[in-house]
N, C-alpha and C positions, 0 to 999 in steps of 0.2 A: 508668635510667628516662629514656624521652623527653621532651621538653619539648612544651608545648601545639601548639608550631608545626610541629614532626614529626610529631603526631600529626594535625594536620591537612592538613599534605602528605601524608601516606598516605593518609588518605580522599580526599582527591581526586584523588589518582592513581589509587587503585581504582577511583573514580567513574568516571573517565573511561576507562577500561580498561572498565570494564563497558556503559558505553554507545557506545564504540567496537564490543567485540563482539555488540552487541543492532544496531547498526546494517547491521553484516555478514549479521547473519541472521537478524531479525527483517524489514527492511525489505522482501530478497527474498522471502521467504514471503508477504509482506502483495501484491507486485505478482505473482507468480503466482497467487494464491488470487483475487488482483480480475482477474490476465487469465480465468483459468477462468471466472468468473462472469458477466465481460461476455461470452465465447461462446456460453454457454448466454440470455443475456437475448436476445443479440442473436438467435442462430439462432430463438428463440421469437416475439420481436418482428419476426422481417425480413418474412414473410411478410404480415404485416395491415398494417404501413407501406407497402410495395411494393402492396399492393392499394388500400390509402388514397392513393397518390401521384398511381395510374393511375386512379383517379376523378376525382381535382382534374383530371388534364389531359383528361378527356371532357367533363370540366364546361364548359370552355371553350371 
């Protein structure tokens, strides 16, 4: 039988194993998913900023 204290090294070495591997492949999913996302914002939003920009400078 292990004692308290092994048994709590083990959990946290899982711990950390586990959130070592979330970091591996959680983190790139989250920055691809947000690169796709600001593409599509941006290519929707470019057009009426670029028109709102060249107004400001006729304004002038």
């Amino acid at each position: 039988m292990s004692t308290w204290f092994e048994r709590r090294r083990d959990r946290a070495r899982r711990r950390r194993h586990f959130e070592e591997v979330a970091a591996w492949v959680i983190l790139p999913l989250i920055v691809v998913i947000g690169w796709v996302v600001g593409q599509q914002v941006y290519s929707e939003l470019e057009e009426p900023i670029s028109a709102f920009l060249q107004n400001i400078d006729r304004e002038r």
